[in-house]
MOPAC internal coordinates of N, CA, C and O (Angstrom, degrees):
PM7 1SCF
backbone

  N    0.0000 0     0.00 0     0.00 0    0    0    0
  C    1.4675 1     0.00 0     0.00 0    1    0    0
  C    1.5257 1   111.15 1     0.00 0    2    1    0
  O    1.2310 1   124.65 1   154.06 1    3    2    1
  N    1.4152 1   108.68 1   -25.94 1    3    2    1
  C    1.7186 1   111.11 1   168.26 1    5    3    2
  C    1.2507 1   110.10 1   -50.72 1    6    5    3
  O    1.2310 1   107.49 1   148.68 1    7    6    5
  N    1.5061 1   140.94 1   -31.32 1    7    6    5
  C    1.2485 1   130.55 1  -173.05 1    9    7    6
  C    1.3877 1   107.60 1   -43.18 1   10    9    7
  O    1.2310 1   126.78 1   127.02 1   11   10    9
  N    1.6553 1   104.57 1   -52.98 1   11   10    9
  C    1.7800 1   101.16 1  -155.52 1   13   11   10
  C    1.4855 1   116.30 1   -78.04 1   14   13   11
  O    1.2310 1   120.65 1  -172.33 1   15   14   13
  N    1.4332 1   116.36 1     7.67 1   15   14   13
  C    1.7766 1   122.58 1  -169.36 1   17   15   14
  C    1.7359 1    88.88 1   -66.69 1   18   17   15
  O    1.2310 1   116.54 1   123.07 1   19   18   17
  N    0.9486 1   124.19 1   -56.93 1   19   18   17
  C    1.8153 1   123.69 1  -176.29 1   21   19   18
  C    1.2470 1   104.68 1   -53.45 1   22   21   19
  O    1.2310 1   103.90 1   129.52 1   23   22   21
  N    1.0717 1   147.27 1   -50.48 1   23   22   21
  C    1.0169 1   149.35 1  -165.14 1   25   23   22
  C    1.4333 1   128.72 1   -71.53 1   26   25   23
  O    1.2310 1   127.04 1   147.73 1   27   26   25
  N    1.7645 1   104.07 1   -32.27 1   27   26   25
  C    1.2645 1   118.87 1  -162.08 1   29   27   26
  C    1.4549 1    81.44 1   -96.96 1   30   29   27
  O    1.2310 1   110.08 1   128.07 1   31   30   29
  N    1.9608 1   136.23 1   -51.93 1   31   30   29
  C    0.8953 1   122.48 1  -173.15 1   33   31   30
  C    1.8981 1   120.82 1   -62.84 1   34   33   31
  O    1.2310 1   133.96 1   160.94 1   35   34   33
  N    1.3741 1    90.61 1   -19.06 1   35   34   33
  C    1.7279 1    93.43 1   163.22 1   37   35   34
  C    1.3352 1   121.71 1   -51.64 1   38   37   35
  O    1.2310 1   127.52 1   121.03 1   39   38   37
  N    1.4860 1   103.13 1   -58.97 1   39   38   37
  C    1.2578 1   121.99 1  -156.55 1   41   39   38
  C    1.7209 1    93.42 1   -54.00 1   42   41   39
  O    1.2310 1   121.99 1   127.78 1   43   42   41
  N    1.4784 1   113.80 1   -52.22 1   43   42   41
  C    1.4136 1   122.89 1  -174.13 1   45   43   42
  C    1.1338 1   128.74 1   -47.54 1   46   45   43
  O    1.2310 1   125.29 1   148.72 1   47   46   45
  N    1.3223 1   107.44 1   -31.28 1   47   46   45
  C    1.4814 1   119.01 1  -177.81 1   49   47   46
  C    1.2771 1   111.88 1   -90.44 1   50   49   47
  O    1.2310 1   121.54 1   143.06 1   51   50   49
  N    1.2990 1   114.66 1   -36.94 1   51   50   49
  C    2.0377 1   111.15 1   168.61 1   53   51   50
  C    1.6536 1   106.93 1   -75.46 1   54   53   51
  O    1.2310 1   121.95 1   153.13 1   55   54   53
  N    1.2575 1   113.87 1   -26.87 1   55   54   53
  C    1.5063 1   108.35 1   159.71 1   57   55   54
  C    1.9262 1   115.40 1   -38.89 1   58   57   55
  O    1.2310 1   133.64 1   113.00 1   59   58   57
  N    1.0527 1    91.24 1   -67.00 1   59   58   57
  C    1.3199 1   122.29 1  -175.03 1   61   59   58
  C    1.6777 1   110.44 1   -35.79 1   62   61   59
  O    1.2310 1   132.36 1   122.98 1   63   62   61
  N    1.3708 1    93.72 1   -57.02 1   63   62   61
  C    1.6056 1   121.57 1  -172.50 1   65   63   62
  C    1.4081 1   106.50 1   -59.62 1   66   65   63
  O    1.2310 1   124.63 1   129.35 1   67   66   65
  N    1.3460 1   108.71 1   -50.65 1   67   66   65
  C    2.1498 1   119.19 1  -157.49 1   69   67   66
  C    1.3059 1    84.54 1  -126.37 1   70   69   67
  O    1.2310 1    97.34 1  -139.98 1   71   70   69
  N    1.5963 1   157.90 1    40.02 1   71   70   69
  C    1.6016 1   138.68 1   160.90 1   73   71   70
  C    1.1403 1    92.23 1  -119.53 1   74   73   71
  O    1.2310 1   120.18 1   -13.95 1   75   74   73
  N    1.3634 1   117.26 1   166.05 1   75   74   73
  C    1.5000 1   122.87 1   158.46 1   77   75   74
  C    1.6254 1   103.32 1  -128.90 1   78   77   75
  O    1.2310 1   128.28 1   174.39 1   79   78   77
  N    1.5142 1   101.66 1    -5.61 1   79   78   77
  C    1.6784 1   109.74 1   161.22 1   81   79   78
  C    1.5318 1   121.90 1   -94.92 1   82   81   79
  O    1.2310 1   122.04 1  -148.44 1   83   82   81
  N    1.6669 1   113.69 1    31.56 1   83   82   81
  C    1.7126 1   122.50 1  -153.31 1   85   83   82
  C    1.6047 1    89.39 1   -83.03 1   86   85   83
  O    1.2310 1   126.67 1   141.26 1   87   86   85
  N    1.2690 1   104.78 1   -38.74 1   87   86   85
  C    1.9017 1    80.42 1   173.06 1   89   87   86
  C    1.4799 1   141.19 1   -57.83 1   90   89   87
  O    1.2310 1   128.13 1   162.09 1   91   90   89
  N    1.7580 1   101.94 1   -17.91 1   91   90   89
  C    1.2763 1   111.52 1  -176.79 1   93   91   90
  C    2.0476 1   107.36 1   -86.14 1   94   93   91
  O    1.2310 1   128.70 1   151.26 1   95   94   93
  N    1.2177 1   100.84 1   -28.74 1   95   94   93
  C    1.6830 1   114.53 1   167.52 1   97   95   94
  C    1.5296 1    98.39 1   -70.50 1   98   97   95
  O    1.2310 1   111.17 1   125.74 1   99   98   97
  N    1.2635 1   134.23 1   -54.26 1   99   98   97
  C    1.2210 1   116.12 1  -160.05 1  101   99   98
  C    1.5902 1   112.92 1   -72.07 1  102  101   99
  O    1.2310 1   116.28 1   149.19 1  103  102  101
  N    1.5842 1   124.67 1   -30.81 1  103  102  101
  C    0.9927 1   129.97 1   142.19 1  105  103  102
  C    1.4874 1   128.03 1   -11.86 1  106  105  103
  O    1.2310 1   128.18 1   110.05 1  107  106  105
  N    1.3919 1   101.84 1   -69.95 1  107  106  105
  C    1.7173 1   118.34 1  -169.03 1  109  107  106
  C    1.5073 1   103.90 1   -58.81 1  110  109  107
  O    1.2310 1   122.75 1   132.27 1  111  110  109
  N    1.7206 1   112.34 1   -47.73 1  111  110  109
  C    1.0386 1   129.18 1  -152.70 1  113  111  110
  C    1.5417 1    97.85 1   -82.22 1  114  113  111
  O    1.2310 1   114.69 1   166.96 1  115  114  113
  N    1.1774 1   127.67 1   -13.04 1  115  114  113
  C    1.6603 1   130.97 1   160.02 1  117  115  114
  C    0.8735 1   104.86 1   -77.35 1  118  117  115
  O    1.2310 1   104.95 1   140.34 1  119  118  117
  N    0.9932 1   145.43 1   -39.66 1  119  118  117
  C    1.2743 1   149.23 1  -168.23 1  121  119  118
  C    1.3835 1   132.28 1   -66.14 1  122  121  119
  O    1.2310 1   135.94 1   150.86 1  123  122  121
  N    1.4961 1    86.76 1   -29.14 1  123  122  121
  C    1.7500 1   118.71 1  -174.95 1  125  123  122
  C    1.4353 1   104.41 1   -95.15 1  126  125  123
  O    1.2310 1   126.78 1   151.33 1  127  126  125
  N    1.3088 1   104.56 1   -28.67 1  127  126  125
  C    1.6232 1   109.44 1  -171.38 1  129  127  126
  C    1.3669 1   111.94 1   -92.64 1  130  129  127
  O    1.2310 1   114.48 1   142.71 1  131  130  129
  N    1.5971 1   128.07 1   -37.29 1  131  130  129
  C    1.2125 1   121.51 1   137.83 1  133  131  130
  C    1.6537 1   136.61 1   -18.51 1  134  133  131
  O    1.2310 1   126.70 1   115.60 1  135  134  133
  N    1.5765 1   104.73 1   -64.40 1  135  134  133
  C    1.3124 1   100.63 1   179.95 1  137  135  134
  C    1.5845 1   118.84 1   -97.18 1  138  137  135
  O    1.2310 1   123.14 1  -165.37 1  139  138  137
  N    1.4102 1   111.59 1    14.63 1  139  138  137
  C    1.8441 1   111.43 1   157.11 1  141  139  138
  C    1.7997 1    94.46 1   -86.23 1  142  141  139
  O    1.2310 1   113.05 1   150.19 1  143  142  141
  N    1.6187 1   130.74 1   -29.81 1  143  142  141
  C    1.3080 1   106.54 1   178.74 1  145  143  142
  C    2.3069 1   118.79 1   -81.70 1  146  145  143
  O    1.2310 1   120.10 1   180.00 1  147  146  145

């Protein structure tokens, strides 16, 4: 399940970059990362 930590923290950070909805992704993406730990 370690694979997807890069990926998801990728995803977060280009969220971040090009969303203006990145809080609602960064949300999810805790969420997701929570329950892979």
């Amino acid at each position: 399940m370690q694979r997807y930590l890069p990926a998801l923290l990728g995803e977060l950070f280009n969220s971040k970059l090009n969303d203006q909805n990145a809080t609602v992704k960064e949300f999810t993406h805790i969420f997701c990362f929570i329950f892979l730990i």
